[in-house]
Each structure stands twice: as structure tokens, then as C-alpha cells.
C-alpha positions in Angstrom: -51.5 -97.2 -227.2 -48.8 -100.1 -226.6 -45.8 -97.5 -228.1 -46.9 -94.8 -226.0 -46.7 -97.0 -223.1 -43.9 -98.6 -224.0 -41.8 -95.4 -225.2 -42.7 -94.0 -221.7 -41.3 -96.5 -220.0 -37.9 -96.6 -221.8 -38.1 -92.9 -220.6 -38.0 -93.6 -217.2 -35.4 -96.6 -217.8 -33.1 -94.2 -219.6 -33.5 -90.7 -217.6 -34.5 -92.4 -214.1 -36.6 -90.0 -212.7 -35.1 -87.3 -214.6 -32.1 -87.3 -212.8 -29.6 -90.2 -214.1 -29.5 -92.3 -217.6 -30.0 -96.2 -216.4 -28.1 -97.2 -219.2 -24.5 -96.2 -219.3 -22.2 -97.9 -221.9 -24.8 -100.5 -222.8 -27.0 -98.3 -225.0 -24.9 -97.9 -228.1 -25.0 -94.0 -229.2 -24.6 -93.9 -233.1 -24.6 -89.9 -232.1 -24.2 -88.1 -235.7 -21.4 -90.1 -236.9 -20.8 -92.6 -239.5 -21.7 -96.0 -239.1 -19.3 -98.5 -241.5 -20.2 -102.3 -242.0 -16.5 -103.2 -241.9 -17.0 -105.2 -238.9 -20.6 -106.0 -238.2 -20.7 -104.7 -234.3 -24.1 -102.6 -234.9 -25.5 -105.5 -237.0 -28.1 -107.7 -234.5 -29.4 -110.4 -237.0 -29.7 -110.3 -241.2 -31.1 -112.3 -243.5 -29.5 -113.4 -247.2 -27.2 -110.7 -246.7 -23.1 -111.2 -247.6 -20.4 -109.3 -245.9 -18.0 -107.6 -248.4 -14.2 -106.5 -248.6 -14.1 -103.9 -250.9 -10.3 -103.6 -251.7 -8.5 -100.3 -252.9 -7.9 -99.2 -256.3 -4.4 -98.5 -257.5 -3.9 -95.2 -259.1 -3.2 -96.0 -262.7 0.1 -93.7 -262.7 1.5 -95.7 -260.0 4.3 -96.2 -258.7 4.1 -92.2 -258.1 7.2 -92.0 -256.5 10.3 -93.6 -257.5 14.6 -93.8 -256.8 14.9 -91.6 -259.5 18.1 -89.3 -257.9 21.2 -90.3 -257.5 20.9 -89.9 -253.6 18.0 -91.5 -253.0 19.8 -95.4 -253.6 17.9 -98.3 -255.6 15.0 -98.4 -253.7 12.4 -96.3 -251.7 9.8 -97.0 -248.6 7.4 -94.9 -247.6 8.3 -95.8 -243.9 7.3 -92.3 -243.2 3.9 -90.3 -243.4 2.3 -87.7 -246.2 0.0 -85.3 -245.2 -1.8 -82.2 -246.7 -1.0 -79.0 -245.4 -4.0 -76.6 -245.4 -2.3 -73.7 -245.1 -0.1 -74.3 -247.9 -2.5 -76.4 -250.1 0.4 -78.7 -250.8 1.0 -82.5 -250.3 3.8 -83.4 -247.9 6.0 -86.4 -247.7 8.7 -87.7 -245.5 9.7 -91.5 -247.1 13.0 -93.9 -246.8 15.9 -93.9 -249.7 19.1 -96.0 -249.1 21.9 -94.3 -250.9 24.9 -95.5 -248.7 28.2 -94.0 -250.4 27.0 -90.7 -249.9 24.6 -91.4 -246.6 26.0 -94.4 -244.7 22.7 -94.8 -242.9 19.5 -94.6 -244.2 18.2 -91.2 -244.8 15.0 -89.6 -244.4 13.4 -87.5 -247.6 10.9 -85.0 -248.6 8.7 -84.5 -251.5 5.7 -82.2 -252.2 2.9 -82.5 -254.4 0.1 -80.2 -255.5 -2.3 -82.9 -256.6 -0.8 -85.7 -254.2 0.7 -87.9 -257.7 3.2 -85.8 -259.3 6.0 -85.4 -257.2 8.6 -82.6 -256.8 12.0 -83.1 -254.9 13.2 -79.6 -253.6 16.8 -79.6 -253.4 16.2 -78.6 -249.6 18.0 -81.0 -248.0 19.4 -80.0 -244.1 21.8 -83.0 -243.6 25.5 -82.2 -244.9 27.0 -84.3 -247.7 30.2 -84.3 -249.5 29.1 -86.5 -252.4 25.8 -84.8 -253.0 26.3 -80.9 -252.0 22.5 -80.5 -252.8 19.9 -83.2 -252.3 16.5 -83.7 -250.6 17.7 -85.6 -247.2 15.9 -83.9 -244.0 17.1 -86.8 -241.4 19.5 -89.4 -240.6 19.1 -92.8 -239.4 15.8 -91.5 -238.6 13.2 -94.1 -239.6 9.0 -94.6 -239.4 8.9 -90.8 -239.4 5.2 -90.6 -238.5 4.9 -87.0 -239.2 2.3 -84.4 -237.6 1.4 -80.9 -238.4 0.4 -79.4 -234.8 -1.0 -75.3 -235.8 -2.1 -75.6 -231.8 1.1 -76.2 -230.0 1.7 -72.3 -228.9 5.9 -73.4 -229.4 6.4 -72.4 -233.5 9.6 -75.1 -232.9 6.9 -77.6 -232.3 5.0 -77.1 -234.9 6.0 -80.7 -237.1 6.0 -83.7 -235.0 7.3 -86.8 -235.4 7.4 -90.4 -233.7 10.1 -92.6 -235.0 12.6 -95.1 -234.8 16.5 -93.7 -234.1 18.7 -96.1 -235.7 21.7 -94.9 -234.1 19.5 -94.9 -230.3 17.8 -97.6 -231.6 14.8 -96.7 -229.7 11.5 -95.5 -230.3 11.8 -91.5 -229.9 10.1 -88.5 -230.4 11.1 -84.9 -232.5 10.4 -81.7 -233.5 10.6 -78.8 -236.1 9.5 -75.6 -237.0 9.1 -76.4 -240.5 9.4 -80.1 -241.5 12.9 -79.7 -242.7 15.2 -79.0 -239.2 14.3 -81.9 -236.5 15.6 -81.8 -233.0 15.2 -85.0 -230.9 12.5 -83.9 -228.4 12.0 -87.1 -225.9 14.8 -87.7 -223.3 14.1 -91.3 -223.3 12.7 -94.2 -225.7 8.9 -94.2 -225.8 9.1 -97.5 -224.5 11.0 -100.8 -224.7 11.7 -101.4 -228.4 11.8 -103.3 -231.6 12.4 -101.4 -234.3 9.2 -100.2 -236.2 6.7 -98.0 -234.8 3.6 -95.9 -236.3 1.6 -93.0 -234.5 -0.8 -90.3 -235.5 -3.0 -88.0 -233.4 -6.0 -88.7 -232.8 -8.5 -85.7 -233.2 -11.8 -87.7 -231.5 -9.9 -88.8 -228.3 -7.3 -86.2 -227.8 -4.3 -87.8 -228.1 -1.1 -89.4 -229.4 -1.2 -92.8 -230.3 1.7 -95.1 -231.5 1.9 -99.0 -232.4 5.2 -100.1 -231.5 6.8 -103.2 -232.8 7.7 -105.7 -229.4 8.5 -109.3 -229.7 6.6 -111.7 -228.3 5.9 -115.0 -227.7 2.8 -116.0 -229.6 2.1 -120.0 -230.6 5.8 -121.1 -229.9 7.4 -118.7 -231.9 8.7 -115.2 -230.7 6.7 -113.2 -233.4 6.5 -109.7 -234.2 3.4 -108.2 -232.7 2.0 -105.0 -232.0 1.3 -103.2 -229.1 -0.4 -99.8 -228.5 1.0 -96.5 -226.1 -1.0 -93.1 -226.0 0.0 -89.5 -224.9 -1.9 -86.9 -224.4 1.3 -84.4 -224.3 3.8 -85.6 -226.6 5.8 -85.7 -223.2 4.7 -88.7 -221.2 3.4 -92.3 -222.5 1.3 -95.0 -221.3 2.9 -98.4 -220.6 2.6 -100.5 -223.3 -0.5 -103.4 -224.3 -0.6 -106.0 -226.6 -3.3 -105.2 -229.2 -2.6 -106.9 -232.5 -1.2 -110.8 -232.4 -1.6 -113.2 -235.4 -3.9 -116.4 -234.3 -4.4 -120.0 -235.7 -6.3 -118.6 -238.7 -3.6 -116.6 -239.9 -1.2 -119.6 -239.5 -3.3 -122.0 -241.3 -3.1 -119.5 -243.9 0.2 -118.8 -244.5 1.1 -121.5 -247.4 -1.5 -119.9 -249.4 -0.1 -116.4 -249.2 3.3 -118.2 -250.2 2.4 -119.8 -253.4 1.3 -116.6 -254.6 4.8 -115.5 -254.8 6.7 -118.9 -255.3 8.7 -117.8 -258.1 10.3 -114.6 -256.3 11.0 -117.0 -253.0 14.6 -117.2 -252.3 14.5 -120.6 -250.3 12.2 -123.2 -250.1 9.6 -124.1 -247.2 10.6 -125.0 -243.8 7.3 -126.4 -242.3 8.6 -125.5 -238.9 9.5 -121.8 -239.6 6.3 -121.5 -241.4 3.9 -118.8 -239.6 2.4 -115.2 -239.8 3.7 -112.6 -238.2 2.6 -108.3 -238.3 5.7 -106.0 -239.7 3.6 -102.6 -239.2 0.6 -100.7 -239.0 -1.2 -98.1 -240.7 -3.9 -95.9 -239.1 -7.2 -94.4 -240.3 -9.4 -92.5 -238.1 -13.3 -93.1 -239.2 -16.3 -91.5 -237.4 -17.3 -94.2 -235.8 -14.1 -96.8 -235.8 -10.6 -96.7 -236.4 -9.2 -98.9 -239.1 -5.7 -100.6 -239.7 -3.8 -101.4 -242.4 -1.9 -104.5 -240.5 1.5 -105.1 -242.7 1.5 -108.9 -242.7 4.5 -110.7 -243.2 4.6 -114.7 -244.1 7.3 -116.4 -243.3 8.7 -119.6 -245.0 12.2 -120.4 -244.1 15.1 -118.5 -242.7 16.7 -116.3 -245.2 20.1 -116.7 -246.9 21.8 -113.9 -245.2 20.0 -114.3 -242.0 16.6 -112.5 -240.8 13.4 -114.7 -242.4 12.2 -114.7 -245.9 8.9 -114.4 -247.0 6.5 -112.3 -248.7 4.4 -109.6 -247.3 0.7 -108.0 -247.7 -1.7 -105.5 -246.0 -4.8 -106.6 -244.6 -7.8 -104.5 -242.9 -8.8 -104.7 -239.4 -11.2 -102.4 -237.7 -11.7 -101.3 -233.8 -13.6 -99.1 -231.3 -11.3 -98.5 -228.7 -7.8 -99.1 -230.3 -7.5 -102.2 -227.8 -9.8 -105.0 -229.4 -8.9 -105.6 -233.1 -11.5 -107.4 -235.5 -10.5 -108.7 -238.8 -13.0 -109.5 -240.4 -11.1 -110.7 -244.4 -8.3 -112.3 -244.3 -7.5 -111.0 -247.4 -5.2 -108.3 -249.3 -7.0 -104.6 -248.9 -4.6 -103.2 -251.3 -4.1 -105.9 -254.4 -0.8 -107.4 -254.7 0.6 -107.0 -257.8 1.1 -109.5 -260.7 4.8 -111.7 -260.3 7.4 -109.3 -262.2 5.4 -105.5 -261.3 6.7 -103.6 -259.0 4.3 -104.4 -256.3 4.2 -108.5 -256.1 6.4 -108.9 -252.9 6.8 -107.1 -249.9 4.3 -104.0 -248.7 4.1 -101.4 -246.1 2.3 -97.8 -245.2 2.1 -94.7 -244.5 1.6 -94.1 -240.5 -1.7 -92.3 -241.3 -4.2 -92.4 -244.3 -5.9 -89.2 -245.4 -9.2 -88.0 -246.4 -9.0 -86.5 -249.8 -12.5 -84.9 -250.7 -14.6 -87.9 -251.3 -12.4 -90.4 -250.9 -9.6 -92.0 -248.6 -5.8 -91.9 -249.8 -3.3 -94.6 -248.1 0.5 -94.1 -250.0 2.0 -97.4 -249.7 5.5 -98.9 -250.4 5.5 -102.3 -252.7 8.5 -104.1 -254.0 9.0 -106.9 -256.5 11.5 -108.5 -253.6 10.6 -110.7 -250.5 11.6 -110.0 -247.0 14.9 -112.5 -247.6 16.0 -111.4 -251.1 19.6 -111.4 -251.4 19.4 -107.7 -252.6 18.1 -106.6 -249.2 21.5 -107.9 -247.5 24.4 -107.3 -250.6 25.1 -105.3 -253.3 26.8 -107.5 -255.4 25.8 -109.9 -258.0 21.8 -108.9 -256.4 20.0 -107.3 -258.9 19.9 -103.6 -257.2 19.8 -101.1 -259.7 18.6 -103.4 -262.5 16.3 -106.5 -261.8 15.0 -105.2 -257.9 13.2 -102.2 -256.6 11.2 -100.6 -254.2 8.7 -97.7 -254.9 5.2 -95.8 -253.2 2.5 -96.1 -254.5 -1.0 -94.7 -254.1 -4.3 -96.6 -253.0 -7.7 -95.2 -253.1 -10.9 -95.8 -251.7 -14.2 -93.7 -251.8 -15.2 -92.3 -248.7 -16.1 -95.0 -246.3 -16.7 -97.8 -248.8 -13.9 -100.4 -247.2 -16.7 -103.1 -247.0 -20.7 -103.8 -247.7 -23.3 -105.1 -246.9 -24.9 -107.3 -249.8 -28.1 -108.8 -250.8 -28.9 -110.2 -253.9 -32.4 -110.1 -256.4 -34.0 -112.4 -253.5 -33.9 -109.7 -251.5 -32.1 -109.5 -247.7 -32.5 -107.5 -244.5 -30.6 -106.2 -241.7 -31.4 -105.5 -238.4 -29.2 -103.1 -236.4 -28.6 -103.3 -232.9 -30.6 -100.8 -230.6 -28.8 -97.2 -231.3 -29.6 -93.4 -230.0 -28.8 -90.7 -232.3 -28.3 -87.0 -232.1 -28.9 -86.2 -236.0 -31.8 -84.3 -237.8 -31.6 -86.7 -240.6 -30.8 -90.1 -242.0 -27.8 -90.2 -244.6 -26.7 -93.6 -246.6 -23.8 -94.8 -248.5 -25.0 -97.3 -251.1 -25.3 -98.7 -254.3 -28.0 -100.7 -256.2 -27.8 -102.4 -258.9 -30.4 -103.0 -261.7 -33.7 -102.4 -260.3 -32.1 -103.1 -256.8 -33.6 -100.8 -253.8 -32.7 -99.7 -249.7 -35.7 -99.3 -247.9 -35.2 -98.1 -244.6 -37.5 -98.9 -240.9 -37.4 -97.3 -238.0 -38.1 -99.9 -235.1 -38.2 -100.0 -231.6 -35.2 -101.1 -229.9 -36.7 -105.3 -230.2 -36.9 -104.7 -233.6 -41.3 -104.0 -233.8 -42.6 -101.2 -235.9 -43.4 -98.0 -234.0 -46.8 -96.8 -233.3 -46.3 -94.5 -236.0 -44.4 -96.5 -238.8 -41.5 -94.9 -240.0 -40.8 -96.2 -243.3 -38.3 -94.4 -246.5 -39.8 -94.1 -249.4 -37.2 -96.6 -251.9 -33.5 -95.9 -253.0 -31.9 -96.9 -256.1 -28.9 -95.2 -257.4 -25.0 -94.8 -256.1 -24.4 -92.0 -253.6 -22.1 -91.6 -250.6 -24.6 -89.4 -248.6 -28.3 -90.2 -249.9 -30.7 -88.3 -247.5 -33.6 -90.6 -246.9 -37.0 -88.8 -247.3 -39.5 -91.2 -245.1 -43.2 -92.0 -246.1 -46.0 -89.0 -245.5 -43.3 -86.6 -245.0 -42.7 -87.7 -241.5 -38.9 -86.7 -239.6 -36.9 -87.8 -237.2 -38.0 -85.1 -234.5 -40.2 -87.4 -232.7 -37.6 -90.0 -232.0 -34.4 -88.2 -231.5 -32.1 -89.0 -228.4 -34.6 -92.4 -228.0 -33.3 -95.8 -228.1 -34.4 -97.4 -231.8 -33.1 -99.7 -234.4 -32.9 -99.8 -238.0 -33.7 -102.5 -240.1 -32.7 -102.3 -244.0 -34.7 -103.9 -246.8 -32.1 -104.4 -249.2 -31.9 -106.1 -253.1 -29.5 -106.0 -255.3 -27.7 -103.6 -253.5 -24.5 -102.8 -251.7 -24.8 -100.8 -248.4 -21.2 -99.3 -246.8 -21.9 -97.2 -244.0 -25.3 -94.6 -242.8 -25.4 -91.9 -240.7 -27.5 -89.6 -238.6 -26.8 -86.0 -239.3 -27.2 -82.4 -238.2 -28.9 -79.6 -240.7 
């Protein structure tokens, strides 16, 4: 009798006399989309439960792409985008070589792949040279190509778009093509005021553009590379920049740490007063329900020989809803660094956009064995290009939607979401047990008290991305659809990433 009563009254809270929902944005609508546990913003209260970074495994091939042509210099950098065209059923990349002599600005590339790890280099290149007659150069002084395939835009010239950085404007600026090889600048002026690195994708769930460009500012005493975020929903015209992304006290406090990891490829020793954290890029993945980073963080520990700063660098996860407030949540590499001497133990950076490949997310990444100061960066001479230093992309995978957990051990935990209205038929988890470990899953009312009608899964054990819970007595969802609820987990020895509600 109590839930009938009290179910009818949150139906006159949340429709108000059948006209108007009471609630607005303070219900939280979980809709049919998956939920991840890389923050913990849907989580109310848990019990002997650990939150868990689950960091990227390296392809085993890697590097996948190397400065194996002439053209392409001693070293690569993704500073570009790949992406899988549909219509083609081919992997596409656009990435950074530094082959001076014959380009004396850095040149843009492009590669394709029919299983995204053996690359091809079609001698395709559009940018005239008289030391290479035939190469794979499709821009010049065009960096951070963040590269889109746009099937909508009814101009067939607009079909590849790009956000970048123009070193010869040096602005942030966008361009076009019909194909991916042949770019015309398309924006008359710079995006907005600039530094000089800059990512964008488009986002599919909010209809629009969106960019992080690089803008000093002053953060802690120290004029520190931060990011900021601008939108578009035209290509043509741009919000006003807004800080998003700044380093704080933690990632300070931090920084000698991340150094002594790569002591022996430091160029100069500590200054204490130059020490500090500062972000060199981001990459973008679109989830269901968030939108994760890959923050490029740079460490600094002194001033570099040759001018700039020196220090190593890393990419971290950080997780929002709105693209405006950042959490991150580890503090940690999401992408391993590699061992002192591989190719990937000193300086890192991404693609602009990770992709979804089947079950599991791609994110193409550039590692060196160098630091941000290495002599080889600023001379050729005497540096160790071509011999002892390089740069290179690799790939990192992760399954689908596994970036973090949430853990409980053989003494058993629980988790209490907050309260949540869905729009699914049925309830889907990603998880893992171990052992005899087990996910049992309650429906509740929206303080957490078992419904009138208990709604109780029967037990999971196993590993599966999209488990579909069966509940106790056959019973559905039907009753309880578009009505505000919560979910509380009984977990052991298990490892839950994400769950959804979804349609038949």
C-alpha cells in the first residue's frame, strides 16, 4: 500500500497535474545510454567498493607506424586524426613527419589501413617537391589536422574537414576537401586567439563542432599551457573561448614523481622553481553518457638547453558531461609509458578523436624515447636523429567502455546509484567476476527502499560487455519505466564498468 501511495505521488511531483514535469534538470535521465563508472557522478553511497583505472593495452605490433621513407624525416607524430571510412572500409590517417631538405616546414601525411595496424603509404602526395617527385605529403605547415568525414554537407568540396593549426598564419584555422588529399583553407579568420595546438571532433549527440585550443594562461604563478573549449554548430562561426582544463595543486605536488620515472633521458637537472604541470593537448572520445579526454600532460623540470622547457610527458583520463567541468579521477598514465630505452618512455600525444572499433575503443598515439627539451628536438647535429632518437604512433586499445570499475572484493560490496529515469526495455551490464564472484542487481525507489514489488536479478558470474539481466519470477521493467528509481549493486569479487537501459 505504502509504494502505491508513494509512486502516485512522485507522479504528481513529476507530471504536475499532467501538464508540466516538477523536476527539470534535477532528476538525472540515464535514458537508454550507457552509464560508465569512470567518474562516480551516478554513484550516491557504496560500501567496500574500490574505484579502478583500467589502463589501455598496447598492441603488441607497435609502433604501427614508423619514419620509414625518406620524406617522412627521423621522426613521426600523430598530431593529426585517423578515422574509418564506411564507405570505403578503409582506415585513414593524416600524422606529422619532419623531413626538412625536401619540405622546409613540417608536412602533413596520409596512410591507409585495412585492418587499422599495417600501414600503406600511397605515393599520392598533392604538395610539389623537387627532392621527392613522388611522396605521401597532402599539406604544408599544416599541423593538429583534426580530420572529419562530413557525407551530410550537400558541398562534395566539403566533404573532409579539418581544424588545425597554420604554421605559416599561425593561427588556429579551418579547411576543406573533396577527398582528403586537396585542402583549401575554408575560415577567413583564426578560430580564435591562439597558441599553437588545437584538437576538434564533431560531436554526433550535441550537434556540433567542438575544438580545445591551446591559450596561455596564468595558473599558480606561472603562465601555463591550458586548455580552453570553442563550439560551432556550422563550421562557419565559433563561440568565444572558456577555460575548461587547468592543472591544480595535486598535479603540482606530483610532478617530481612523474620526473624520476624518466631521470636518465632528462637533459638538465631540476629547477625547483620551474618545476610544475602543465596540459600539451587533448584527445576526445564521445561515450553514451560522458565524453572522455585523453589530457597530454607535460612535466616540466628546468628550462631546456636550446630554449622552450624540458620535461617528460604522459596521457591521463578525465571524464565530463557538458565539455565544461572536467573530473579526473587517476592521476595516473591511461596509456603505459614505456620502459627507459623503448620507443615510448618520453614524450606522448593523440589523435584529436578515438574511435569505436567493434567491441572495443582505438586511441593511435604518438610516443618518443625523447623529452620535450632533448637536444635532438632543436639541432641536427651531434643529436642522435636518425640513430639513437625517434618518434613513432602507436596504437592503444581498450574494450568497449571498460576505462574504469567498480570493485568489491570476496567480502562482498554494494553500490547505490543516484535516483535515475530510464527509457529502456531492459537492463544490460558490463562486468566481470572473478572466482565464484557475483552482480546482483535491485531495483529501489529513488531513497534507496525496495519497491512494493521487489525487483531483484537473479545472480551474474561471467565476463560480458552487455549481460542482459533476467530479474526474479520473470518480472520486466514495464512497470517502472519513465519513473524515477535507483539501482543498488550487490557485488563480490567482481569488476563492474558501465550498465545500461536498452530498447528491444
Amino acid at each position: 500500500m505504502y509504494l502505491n501511495t508513494h509512486r502516485f505521488i512522485f507522479q504528481i511531483l513529476l507530471f504536475g497535474s499532467l501538464l508540466t514535469p516538477a523536476y527539470g534538470d534535477s532528476l538525472y535521465d540515464a535514458g537508454n545510454r550507457s552509464q560508465l563508472f569512470v567518474d562516480q557522478f551516478i554513484v550516491r553511497e557504496s560500501e567496500n567498493v574500490a574505484h579502478t583505472l583500467h589502463p589501455a593495452r598496447k598492441h603488441p605490433e607497435n609502433p604501427v607506424v614508423r619514419a620509414d621513407k625518406p620524406w617522412e624525416g627521423w621522426r613521426l607524430e600523430i598530431y593529426g586524426n585517423v578515422l574509418f571510412d564506411h564507405e570505403e572500409k578503409i582506415f585513414k590517417m593524416w600524422y606529422l613527419g619532419e623531413e626538412r631538405d625536401g619540405f622546409p616546414y613540417y608536412g602533413l601525411h596520409y596512410a591507409t589501413s585495412q585492418d587499422g595496424v599495417n600501414w600503406e603509404k600511397p605515393l599520392i602526395g598533392t604538395i610539389e617537391s623537387e627532392k621527392y617527385p613522388e611522396h605521401n605529403l597532402v599539406g604544408h605547415q599544416i599541423l593538429l589536422a583534426s580530420v572529419m568525414k562530413d557525407n551530410d554537407d550537400p558541398n562534395p568540396d566539403h566533404r573532409y574537414k579539418m581544424i588545425c593549426w597554420l604554421q605559416k598564419d599561425h593561427g588556429y584555422h579551418t579547411m576543406v576537401s573533396p577527398d582528403g588529399l586537396n585542402w583549401t583553407k575554408h575560415s577567413k579568420e583564426p578560430l580564435c586567439r591562439s597558441g599553437d595546438v588545437i584538437t576538434g571532433y564533431y560531436d554526433e549527440q550535441r550537434k556540433q563542432y567542438v575544438a580545445f585550443p591551446k591559450i596561455g594562461h596564468m595558473i599558480m604563478g606561472h603562465n601555463r599551457r591550458v586548455f580552453w573549449l570553442i563550439t560551432s554548430k556550422d563550421f562557419e562561426t565559433w563561440s568565444e573561448p572558456k577555460l575548461v582544463i587547468v592543472p591544480d595543486e595535486k598535479d603540482d605536488a606530483s610532478s617530481l614523481a612523474r620526473i624520476e620515472e624518466v631521470r636518465p633521458i632528462l637533459d638538465v637537472p631540476d629547477d625547483p622553481e620551474l618545476m610544475r604541470t602543465e596540459f600539451y593537448g587533448i584527445g576526445a572520445y564521445p561515450a553514451e553518457s560522458c565524453t572522455l579526454a585523453f589530457v597530454w600532460m607535460f612535466t616540466i623540470n628546468n628550462k631546456a638547453r636550446y630554449g622552450n622547457q624540458e620535461g617528460p610527458g604522459e596521457l591521463q583520463l578525465a571524464v565530463s558531461r557538458d565539455l565544461e567541468n572536467w573530473e579526473r579521477p587517476f592521476r595516473v598514465p591511461c596509456v603505459p609509458r614505456g620502459d627507459i630505452g623503448e620507443w615510448d618512455c618520453g614524450f606522448f600525444c593523440s589523435q584529436s578523436r578515438a574511435l569505436r572499433v567493434g567491441d572495443e575503443v582505438w586511441l593511435y598515439y604518438t610516443g618518443s624515447n625523447y623529452t620535450h627539451g632533448t637536444p635532438c628536438l632543436y639541432r641536427e647535429e651531434g643529436t642522435g636523429r636518425h640513430t639513437e632518437y625517434t618518434g613513432a604512433v602507436g596504437l592503444a586499445i581498450w574494450d568497449h567502455d571498460r576505462f574504469a570499475s567498480l570493485d568489491a572484493s570476496s567480502e562482498s560490496g554494494h553500490v547505490t546509484t543516484i535516483p535515475m529515469t530510464f527509457t529502456g526495455d531492459y537492463l544490460e551490464l558490463n562486468a566481470r567476476t572473478a572466482g565464484g564472484g557475483s552482480v546482483i542487481v535491485e531495483i529501489l525507489d529513488p531513497a534507496g527502499r525496495p519497491l512494493e514489488t521487489p525487483l531483484k536479478s537473479k545472480r551474474f558470474s561471467g565476463d560480458d560487455l552487455r549481460h542482459r539481466i533476467e530479474f526474479e519470477d520473470g518480472a520486466d521493467l514495464s512497470g517502472i519505466k519513465g519513473e524515477p528509481v535507483s539501482l543498488r549493486f550487490h557485488m563480490k569479487d567482481s569488476e563492474l564498468f558501465a550498465f545500461a537501459f536498452r530498447d528491444n
